[in-house]
Biopython code that builds the backbone (N, CA, C, O; Angstrom):
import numpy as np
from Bio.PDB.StructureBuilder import StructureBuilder

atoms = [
    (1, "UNK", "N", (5.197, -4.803, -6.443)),
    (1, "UNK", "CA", (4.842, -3.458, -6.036)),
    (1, "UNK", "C", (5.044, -2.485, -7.188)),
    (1, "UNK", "O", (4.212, -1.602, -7.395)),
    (2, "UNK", "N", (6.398, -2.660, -8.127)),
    (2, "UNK", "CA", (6.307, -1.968, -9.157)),
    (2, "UNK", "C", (5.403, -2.154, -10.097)),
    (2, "UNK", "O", (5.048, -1.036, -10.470)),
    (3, "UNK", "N", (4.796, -3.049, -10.725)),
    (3, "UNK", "CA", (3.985, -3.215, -11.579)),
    (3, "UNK", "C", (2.936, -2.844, -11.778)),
    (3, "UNK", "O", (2.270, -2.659, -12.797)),
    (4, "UNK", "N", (2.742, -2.700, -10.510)),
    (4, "UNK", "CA", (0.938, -3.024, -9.995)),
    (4, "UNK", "C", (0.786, -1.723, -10.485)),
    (4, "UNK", "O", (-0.373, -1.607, -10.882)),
    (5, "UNK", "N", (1.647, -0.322, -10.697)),
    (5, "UNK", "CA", (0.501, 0.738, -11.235)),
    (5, "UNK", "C", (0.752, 0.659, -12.903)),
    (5, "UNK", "O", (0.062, 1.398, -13.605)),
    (6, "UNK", "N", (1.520, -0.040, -13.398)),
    (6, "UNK", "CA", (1.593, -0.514, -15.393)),
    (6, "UNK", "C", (0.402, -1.516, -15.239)),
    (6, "UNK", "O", (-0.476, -0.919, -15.862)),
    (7, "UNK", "N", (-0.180, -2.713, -14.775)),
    (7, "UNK", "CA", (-0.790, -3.322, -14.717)),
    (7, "UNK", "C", (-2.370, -2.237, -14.656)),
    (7, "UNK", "O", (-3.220, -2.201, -15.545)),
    (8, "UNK", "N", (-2.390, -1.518, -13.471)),
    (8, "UNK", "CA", (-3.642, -1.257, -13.437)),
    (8, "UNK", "C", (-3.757, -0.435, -14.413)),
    (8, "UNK", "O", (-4.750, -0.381, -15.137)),
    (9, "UNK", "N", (-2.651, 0.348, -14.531)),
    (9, "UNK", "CA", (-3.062, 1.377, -16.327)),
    (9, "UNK", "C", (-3.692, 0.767, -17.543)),
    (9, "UNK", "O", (-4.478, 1.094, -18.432)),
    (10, "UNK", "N", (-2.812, -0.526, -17.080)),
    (10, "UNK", "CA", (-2.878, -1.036, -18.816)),
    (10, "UNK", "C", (-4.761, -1.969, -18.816)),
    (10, "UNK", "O", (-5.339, -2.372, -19.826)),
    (11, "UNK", "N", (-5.247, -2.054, -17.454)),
    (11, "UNK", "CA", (-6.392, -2.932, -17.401)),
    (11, "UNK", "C", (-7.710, -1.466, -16.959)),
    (11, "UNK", "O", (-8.892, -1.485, -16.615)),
    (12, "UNK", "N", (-6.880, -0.557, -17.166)),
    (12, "UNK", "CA", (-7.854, 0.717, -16.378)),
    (12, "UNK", "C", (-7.828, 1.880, -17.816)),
    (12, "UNK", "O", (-8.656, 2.791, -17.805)),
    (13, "UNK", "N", (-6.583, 1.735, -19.309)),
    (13, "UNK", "CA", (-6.990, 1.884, -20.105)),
    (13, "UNK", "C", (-8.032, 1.267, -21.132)),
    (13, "UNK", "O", (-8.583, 1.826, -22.081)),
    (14, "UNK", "N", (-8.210, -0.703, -20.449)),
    (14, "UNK", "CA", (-9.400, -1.088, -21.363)),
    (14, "UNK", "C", (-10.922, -1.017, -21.049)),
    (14, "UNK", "O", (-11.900, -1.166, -21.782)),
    (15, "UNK", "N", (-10.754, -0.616, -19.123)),
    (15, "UNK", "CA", (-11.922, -0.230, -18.999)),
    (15, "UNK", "C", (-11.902, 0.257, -17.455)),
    (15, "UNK", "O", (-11.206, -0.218, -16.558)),
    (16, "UNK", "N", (-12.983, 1.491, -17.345)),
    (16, "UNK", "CA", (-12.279, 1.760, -15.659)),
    (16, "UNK", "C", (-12.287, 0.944, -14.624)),
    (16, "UNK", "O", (-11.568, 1.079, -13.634)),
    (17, "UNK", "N", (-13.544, -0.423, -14.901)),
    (17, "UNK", "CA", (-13.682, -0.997, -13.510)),
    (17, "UNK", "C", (-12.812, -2.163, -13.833)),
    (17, "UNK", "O", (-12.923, -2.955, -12.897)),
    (18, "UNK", "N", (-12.029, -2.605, -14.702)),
    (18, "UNK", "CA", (-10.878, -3.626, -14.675)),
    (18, "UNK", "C", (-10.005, -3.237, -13.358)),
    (18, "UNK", "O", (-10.065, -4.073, -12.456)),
    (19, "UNK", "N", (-9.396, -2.363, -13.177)),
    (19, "UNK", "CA", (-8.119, -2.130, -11.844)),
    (19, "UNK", "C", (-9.377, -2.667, -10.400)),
    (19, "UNK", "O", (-9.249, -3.256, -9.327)),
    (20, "UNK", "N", (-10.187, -2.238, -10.939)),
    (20, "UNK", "CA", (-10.532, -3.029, -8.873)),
    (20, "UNK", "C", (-10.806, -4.121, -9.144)),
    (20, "UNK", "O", (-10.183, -4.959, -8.492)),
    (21, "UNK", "N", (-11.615, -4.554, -9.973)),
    (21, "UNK", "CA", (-11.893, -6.116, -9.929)),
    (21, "UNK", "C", (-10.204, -7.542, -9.884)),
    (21, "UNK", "O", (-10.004, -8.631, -9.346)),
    (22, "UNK", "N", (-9.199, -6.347, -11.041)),
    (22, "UNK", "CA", (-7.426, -6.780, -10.414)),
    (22, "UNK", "C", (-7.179, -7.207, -8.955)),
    (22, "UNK", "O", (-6.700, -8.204, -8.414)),
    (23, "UNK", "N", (-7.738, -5.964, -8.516)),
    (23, "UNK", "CA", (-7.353, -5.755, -7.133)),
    (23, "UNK", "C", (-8.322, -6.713, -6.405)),
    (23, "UNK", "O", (-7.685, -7.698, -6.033)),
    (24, "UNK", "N", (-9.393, -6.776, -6.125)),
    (24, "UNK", "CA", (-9.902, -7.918, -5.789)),
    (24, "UNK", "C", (-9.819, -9.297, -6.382)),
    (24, "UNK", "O", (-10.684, -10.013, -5.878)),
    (25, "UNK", "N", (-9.024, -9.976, -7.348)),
    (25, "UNK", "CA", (-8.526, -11.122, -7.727)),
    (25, "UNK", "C", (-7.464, -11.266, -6.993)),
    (25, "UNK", "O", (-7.181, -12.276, -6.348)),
    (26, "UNK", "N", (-6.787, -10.181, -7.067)),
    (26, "UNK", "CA", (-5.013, -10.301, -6.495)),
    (26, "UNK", "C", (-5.275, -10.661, -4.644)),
    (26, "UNK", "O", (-4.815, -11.620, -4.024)),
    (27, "UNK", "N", (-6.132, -9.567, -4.120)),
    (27, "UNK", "CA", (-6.385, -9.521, -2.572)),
    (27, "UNK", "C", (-6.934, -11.046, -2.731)),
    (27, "UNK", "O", (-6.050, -11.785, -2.298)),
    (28, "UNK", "N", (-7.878, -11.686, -3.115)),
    (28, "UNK", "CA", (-8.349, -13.101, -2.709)),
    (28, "UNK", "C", (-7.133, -13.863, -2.687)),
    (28, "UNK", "O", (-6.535, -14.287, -1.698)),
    (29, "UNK", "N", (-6.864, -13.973, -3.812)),
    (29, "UNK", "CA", (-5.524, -14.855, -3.914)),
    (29, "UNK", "C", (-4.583, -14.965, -2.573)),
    (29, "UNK", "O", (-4.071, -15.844, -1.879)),
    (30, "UNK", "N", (-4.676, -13.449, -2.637)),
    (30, "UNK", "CA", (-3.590, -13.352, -1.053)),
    (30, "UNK", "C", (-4.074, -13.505, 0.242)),
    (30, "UNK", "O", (-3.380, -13.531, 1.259)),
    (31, "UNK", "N", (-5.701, -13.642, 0.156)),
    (31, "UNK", "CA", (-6.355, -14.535, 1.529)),
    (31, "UNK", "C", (-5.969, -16.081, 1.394)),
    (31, "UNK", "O", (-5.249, -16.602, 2.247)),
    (32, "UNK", "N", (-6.367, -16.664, 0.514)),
    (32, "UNK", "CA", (-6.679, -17.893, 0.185)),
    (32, "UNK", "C", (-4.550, -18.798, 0.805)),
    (32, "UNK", "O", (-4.220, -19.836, 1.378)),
    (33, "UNK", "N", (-3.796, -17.633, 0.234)),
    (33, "UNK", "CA", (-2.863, -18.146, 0.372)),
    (33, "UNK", "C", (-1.868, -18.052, 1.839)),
    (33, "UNK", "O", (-0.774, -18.541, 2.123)),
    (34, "UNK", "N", (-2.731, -17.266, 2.505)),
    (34, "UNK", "CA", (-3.076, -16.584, 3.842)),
    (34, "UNK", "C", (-3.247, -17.883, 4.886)),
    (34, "UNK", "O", (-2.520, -18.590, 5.583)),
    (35, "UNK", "N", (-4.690, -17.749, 4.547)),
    (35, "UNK", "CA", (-5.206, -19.068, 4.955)),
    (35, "UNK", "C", (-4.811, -20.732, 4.756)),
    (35, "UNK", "O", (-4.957, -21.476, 5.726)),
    (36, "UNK", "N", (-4.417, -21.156, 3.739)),
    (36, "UNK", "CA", (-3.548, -22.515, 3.254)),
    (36, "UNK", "C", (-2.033, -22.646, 4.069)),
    (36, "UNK", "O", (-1.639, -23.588, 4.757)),
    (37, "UNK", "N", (-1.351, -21.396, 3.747)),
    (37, "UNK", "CA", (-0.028, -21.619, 4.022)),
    (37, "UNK", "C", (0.512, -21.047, 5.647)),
    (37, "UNK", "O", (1.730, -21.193, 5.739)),
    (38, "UNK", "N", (-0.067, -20.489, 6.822)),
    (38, "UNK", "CA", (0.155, -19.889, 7.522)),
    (38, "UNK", "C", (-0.216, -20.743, 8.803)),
    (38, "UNK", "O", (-1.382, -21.005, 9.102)),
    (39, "UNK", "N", (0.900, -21.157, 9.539)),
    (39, "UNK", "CA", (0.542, -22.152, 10.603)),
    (39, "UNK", "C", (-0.324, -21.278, 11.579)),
    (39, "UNK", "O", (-0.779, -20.141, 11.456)),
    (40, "UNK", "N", (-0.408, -22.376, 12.784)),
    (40, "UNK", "CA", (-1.259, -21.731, 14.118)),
    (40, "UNK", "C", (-0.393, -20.968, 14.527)),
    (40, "UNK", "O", (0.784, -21.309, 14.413)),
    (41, "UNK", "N", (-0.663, -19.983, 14.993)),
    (41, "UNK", "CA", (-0.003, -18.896, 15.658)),
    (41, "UNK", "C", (-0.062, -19.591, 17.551)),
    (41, "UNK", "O", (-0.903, -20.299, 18.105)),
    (42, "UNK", "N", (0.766, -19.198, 17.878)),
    (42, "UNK", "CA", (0.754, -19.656, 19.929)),
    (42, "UNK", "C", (0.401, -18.446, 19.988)),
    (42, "UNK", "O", (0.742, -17.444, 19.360)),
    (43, "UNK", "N", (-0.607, -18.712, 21.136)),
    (43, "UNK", "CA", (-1.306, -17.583, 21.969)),
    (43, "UNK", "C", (-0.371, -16.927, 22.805)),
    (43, "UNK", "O", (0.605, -17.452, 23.340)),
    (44, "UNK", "N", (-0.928, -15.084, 22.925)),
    (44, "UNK", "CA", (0.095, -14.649, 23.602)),
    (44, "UNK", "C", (-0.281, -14.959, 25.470)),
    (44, "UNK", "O", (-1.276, -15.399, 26.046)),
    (45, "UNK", "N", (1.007, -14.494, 25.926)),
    (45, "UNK", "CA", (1.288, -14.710, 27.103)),
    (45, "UNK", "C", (0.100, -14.100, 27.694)),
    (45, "UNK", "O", (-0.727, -14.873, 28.177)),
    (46, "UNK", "N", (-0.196, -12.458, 27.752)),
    (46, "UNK", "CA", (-1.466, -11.767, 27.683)),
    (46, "UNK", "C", (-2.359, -11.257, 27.086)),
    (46, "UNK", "O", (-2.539, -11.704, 25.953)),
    (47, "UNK", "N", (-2.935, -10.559, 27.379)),
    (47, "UNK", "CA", (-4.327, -10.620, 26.331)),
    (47, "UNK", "C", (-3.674, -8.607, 25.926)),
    (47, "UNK", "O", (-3.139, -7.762, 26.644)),
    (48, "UNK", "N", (-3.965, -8.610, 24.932)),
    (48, "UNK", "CA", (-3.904, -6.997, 24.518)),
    (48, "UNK", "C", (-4.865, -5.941, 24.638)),
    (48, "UNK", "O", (-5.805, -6.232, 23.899)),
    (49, "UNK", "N", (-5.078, -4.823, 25.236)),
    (49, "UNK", "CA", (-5.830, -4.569, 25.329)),
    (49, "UNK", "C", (-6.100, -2.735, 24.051)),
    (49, "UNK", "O", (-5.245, -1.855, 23.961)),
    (50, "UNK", "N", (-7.274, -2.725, 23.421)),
    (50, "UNK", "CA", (-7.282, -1.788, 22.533)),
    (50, "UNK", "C", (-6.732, -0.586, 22.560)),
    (50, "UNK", "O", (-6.551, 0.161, 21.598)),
    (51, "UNK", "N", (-6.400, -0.361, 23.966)),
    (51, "UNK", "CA", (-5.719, 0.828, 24.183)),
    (51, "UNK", "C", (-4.510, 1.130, 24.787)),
    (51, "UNK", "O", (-4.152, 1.983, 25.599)),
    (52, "UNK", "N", (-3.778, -0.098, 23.985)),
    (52, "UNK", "CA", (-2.398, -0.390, 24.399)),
    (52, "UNK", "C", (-1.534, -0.008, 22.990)),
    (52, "UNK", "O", (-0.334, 0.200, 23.168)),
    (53, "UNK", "N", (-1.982, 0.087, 21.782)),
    (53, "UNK", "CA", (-1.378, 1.079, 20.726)),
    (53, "UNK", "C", (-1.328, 2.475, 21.260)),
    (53, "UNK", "O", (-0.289, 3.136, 21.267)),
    (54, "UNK", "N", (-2.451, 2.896, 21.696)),
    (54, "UNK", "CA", (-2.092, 4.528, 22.213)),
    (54, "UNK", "C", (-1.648, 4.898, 23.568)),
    (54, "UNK", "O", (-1.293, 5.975, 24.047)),
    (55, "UNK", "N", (-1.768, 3.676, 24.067)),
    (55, "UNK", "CA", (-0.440, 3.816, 25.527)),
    (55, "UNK", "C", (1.090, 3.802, 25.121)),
    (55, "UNK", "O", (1.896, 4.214, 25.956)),
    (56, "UNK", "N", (1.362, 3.532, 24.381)),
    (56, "UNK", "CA", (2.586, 3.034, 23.333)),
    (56, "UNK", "C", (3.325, 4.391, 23.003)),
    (56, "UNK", "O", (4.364, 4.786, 23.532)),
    (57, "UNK", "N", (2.580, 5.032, 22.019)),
    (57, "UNK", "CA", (2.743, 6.641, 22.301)),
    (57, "UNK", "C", (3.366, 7.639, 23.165)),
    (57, "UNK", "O", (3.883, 8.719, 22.877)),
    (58, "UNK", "N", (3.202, 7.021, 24.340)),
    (58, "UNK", "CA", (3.692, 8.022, 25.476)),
    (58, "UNK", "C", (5.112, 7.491, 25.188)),
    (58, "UNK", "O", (6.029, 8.284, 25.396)),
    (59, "UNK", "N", (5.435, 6.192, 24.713)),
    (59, "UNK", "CA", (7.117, 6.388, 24.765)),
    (59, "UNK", "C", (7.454, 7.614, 24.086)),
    (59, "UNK", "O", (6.734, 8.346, 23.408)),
    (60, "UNK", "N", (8.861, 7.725, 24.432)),
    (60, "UNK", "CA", (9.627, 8.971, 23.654)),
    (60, "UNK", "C", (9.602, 9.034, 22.354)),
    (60, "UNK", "O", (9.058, 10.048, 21.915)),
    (61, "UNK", "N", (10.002, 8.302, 21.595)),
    (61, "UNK", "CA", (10.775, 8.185, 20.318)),
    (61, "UNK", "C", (9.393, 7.738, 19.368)),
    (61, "UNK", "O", (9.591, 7.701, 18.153)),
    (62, "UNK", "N", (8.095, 7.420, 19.833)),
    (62, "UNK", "CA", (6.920, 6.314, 18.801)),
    (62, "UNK", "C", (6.388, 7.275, 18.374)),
    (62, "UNK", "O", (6.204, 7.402, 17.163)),
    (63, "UNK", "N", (5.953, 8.327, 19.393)),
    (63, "UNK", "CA", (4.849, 9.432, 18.777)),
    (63, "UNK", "C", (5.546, 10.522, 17.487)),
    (63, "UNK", "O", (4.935, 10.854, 16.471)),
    (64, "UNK", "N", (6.636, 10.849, 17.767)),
    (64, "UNK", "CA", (7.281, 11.823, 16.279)),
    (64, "UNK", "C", (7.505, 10.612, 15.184)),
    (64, "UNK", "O", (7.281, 10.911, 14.012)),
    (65, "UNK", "N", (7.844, 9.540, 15.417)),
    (65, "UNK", "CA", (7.876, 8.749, 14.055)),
    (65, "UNK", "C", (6.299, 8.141, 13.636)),
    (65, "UNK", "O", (6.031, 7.637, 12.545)),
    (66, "UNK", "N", (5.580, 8.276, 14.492)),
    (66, "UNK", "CA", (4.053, 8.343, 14.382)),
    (66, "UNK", "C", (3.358, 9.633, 13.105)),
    (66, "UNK", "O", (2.414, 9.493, 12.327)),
    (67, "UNK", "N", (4.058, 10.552, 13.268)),
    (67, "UNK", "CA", (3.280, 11.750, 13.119)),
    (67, "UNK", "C", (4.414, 11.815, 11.853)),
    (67, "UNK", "O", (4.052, 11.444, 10.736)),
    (68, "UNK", "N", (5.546, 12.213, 12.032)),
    (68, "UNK", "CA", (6.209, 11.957, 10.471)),
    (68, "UNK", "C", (6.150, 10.603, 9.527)),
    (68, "UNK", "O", (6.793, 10.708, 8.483)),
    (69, "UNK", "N", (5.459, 9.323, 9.747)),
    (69, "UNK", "CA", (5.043, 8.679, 9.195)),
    (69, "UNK", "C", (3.756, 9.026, 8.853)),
    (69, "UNK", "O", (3.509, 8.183, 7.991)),
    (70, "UNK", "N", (2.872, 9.642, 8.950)),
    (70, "UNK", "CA", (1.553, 9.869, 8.378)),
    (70, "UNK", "C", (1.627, 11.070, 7.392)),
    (70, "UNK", "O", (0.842, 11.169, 6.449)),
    (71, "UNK", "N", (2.886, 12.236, 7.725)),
    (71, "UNK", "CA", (3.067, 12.921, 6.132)),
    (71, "UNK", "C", (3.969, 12.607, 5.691)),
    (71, "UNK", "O", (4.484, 13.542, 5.078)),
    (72, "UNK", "N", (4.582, 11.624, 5.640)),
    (72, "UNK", "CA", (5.126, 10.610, 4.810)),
    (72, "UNK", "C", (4.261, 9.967, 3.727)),
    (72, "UNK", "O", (4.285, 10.026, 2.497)),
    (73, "UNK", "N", (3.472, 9.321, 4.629)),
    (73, "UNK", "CA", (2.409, 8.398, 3.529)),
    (73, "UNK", "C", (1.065, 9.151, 2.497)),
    (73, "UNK", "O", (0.359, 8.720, 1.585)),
    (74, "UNK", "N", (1.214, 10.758, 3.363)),
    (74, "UNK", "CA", (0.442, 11.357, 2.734)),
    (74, "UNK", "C", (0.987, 12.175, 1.517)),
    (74, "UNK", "O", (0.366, 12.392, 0.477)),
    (75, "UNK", "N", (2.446, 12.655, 1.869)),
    (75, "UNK", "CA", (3.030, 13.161, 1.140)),
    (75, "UNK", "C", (3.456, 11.721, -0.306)),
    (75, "UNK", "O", (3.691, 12.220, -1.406)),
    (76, "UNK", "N", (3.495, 10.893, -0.274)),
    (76, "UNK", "CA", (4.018, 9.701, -1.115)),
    (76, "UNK", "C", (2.839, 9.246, -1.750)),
    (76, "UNK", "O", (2.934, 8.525, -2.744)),
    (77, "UNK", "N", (1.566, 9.630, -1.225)),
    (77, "UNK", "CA", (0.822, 8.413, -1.849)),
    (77, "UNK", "C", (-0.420, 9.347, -2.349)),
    (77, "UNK", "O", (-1.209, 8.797, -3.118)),
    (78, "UNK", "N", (-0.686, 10.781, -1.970)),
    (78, "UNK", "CA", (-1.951, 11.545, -2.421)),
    (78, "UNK", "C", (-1.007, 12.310, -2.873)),
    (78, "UNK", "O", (-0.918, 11.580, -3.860)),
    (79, "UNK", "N", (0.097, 13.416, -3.150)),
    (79, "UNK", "CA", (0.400, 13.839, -3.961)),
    (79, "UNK", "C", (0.591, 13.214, -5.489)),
    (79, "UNK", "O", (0.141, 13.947, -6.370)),
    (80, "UNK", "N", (0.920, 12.533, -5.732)),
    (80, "UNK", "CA", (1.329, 11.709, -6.827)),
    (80, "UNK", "C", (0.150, 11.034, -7.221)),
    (80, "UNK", "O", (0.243, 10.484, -8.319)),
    (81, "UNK", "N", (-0.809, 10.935, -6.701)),
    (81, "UNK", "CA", (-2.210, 10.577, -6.955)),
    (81, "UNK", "C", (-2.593, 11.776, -8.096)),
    (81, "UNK", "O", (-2.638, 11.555, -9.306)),
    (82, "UNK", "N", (-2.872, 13.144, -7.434)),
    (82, "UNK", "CA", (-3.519, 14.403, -8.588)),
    (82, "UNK", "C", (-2.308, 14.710, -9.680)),
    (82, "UNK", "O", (-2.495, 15.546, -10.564)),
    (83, "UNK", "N", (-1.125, 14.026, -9.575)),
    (83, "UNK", "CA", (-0.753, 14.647, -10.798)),
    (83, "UNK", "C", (-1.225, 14.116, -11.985)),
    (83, "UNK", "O", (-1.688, 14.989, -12.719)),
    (84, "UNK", "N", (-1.284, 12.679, -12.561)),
    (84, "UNK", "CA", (-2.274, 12.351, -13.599)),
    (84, "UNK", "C", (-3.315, 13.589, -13.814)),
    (84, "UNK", "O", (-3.388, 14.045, -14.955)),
    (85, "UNK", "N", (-4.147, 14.178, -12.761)),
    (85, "UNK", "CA", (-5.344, 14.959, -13.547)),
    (85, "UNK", "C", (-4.697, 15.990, -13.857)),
    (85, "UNK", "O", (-4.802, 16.431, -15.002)),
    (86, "UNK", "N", (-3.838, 16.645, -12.868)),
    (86, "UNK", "CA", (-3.023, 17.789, -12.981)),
    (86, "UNK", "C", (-2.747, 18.039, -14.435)),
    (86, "UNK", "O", (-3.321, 18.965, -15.007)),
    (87, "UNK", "N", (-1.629, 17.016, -15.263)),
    (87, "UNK", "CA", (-1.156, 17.168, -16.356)),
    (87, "UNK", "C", (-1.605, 16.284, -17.335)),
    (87, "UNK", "O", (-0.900, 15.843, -18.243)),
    (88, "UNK", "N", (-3.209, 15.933, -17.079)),
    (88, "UNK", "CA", (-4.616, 15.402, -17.938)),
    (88, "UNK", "C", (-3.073, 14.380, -19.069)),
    (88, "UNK", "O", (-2.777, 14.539, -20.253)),
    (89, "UNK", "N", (-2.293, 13.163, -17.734)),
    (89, "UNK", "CA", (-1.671, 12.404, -18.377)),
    (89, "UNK", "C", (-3.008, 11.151, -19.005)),
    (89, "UNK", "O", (-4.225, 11.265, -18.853)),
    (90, "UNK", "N", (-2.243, 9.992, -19.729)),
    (90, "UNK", "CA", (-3.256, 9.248, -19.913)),
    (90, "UNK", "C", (-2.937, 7.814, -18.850)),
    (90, "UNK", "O", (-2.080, 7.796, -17.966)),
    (91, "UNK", "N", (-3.432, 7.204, -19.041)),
    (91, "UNK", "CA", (-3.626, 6.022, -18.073)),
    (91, "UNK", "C", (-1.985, 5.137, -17.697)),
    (91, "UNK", "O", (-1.413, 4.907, -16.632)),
    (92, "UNK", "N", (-1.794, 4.963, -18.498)),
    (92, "UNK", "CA", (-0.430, 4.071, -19.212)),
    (92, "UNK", "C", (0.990, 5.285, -18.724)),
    (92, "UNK", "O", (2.083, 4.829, -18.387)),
    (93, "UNK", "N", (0.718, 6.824, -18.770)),
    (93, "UNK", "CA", (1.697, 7.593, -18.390)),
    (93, "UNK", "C", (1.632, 7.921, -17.138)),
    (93, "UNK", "O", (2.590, 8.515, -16.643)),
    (94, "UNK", "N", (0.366, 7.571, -16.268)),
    (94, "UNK", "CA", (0.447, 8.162, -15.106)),
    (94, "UNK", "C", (1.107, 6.734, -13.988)),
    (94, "UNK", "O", (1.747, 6.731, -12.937)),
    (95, "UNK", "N", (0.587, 5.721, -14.821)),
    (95, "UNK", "CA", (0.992, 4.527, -14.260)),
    (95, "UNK", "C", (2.536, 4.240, -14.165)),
    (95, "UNK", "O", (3.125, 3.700, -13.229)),
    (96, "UNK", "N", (2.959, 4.627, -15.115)),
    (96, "UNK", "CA", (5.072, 5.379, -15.460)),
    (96, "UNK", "C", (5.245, 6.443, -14.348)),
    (96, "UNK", "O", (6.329, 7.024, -14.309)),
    (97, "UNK", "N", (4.331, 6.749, -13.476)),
    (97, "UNK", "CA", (4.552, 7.678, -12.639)),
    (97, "UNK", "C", (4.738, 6.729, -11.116)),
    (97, "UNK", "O", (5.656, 6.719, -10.296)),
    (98, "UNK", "N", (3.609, 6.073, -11.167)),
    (98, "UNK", "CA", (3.910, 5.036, -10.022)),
    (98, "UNK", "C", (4.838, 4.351, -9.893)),
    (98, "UNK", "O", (5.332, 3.909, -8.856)),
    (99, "UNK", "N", (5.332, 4.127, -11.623)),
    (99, "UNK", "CA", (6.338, 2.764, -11.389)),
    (99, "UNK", "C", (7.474, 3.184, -10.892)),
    (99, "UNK", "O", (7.952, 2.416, -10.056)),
    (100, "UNK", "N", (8.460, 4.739, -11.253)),
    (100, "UNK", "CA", (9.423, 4.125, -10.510)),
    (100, "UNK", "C", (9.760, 4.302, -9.476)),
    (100, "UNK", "O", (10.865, 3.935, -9.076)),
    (101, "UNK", "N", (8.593, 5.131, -8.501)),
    (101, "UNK", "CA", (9.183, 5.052, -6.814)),
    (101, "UNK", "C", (8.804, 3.966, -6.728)),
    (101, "UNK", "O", (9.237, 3.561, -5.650)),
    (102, "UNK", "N", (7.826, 2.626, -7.549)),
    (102, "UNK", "CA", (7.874, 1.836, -7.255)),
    (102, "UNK", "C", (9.408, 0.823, -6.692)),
    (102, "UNK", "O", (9.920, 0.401, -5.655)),
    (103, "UNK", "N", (9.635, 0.829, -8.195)),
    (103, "UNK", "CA", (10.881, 0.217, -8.285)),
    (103, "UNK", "C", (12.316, 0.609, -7.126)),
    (103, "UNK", "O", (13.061, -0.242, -6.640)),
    (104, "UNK", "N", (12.360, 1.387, -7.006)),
    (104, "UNK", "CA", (13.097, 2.062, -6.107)),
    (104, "UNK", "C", (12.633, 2.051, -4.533)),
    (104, "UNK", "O", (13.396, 2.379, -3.623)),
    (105, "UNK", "N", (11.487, 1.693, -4.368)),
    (105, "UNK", "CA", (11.247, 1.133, -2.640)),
    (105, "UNK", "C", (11.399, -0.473, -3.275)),
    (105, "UNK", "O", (11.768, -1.297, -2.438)),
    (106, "UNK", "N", (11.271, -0.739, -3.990)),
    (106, "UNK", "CA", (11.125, -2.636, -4.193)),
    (106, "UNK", "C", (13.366, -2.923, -3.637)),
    (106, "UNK", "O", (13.953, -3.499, -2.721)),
    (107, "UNK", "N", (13.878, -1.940, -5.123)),
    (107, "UNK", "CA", (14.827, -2.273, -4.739)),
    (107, "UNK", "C", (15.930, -1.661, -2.876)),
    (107, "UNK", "O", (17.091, -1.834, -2.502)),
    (108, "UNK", "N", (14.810, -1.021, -2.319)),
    (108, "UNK", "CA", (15.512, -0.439, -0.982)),
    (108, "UNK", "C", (15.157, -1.207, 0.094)),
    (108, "UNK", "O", (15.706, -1.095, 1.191)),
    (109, "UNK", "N", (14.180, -2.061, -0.172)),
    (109, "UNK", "CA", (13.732, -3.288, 0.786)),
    (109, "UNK", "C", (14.405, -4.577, 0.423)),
    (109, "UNK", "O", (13.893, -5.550, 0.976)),
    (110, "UNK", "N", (15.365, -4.822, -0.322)),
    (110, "UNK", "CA", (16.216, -6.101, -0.003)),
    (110, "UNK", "C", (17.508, -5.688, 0.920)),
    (110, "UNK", "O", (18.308, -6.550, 1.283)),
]
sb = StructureBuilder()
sb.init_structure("model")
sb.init_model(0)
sb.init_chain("A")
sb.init_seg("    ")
for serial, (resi, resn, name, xyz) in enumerate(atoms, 1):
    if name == "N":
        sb.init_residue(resn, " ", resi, " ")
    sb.init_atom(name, np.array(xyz, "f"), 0.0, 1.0, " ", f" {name:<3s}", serial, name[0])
structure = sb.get_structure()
């Protein structure tokens, strides 16, 4: 998770469409290994129905961690997006920008 924005700098300073074509090598890989390594799942007891995520909601406690999780992810992941143009960094410095909340959610998830 940390890498991945030094990686895409460093493949998005040799050319812009290197970082997606990354990203689509890396995502296959992670089907392929998806698919090979992941037993049968047992069927559930019932069937789910599409509007059983937003029945879910009405509990107490889902809908505010619902709604502060979405400016969470907005606040974490599109702010820090415009600062590169903001301060016209270059590829390799904005990617030093990703890395270390990278590093720092990598190391808060063990």
């Amino acid at each position: 998770m940390a890498c991945g924005p030094l990686l895409g700098a460093i493949l998005g300073d040799l050319k812009w469409r290197y970082p997606f074509f990354g990203t689509a090598a890396l995502m296959a890989i992670g089907f392929l290994a998806i698919t090979v390594l992941l037993k049968e799942q047992p069927k559930p007891a019932r069937k789910t129905s599409l509007l059983d995520p937003l029945k879910a909601l009405a509990h107490g406690g889902l809908a505010p961690a619902a709604v502060s999780a979405f400016f969470h992810h907005y606040a974490f992941f599109t702010v820090p997006a415009f600062t590169p143009f903001v301060r016209t960094m270059s590829p390799c410095k904005s990617g030093v920008v990703f890395f270390s909340p990278g590093v720092c959610c990598s190391r808060s998830s063990r």
